[in-house]
Steps between C-alpha positions, in 0.01 A plus 500: 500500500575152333251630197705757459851323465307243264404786275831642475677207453265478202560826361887449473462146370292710195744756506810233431256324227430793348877595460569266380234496200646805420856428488434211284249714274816743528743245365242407187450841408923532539500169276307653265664820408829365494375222220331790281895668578650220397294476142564874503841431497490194237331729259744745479787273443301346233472859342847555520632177357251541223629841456871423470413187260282789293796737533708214336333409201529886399134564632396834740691594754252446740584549927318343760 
C-alpha cells in the first residue's frame, strides 16, 4: 500500500514540474510574439512619418 502512495506522490510532483515548464515555455512564446508586434508596430510608424515628410517635399502621396 505504501508503494502505492510513493508512486503517486511522484506522479503529481511530475505533474506540478511539468506545468510549470509549460507555463514558462507559454510566457516565452507570449514574449515573443508581442516583440515581433511591437517591431510590427515600429515599422509602420516609420512608413508613415516617411510618408508625410515625402508628402511635404511635393513627392507621392503615398498612405500607409
Amino acid at each position: 500500500m505504501e508503494d502505492l502512495s510513493i508512486s503517486a506522490a511522484s506522479a503529481i510532483q511530475q505533474s506540478h514540474v511539468q506545468n510549470k515548464i509549460d507555463v514558462a515555455v507559454a510566457r516565452k512564446a507570449l514574449d515573443v510574439q508581442q516583440q515581433q508586434g511591437d517591431a510590427a508596430v515600429a515599422l509602420i510608424q516609420q512608413a508613415a512619418t516617411v510618408s508625410k515628410a515625402i508628402n511635404a517635399d511635393g513627392g507621392c502621396d503615398c498612405y500607409a
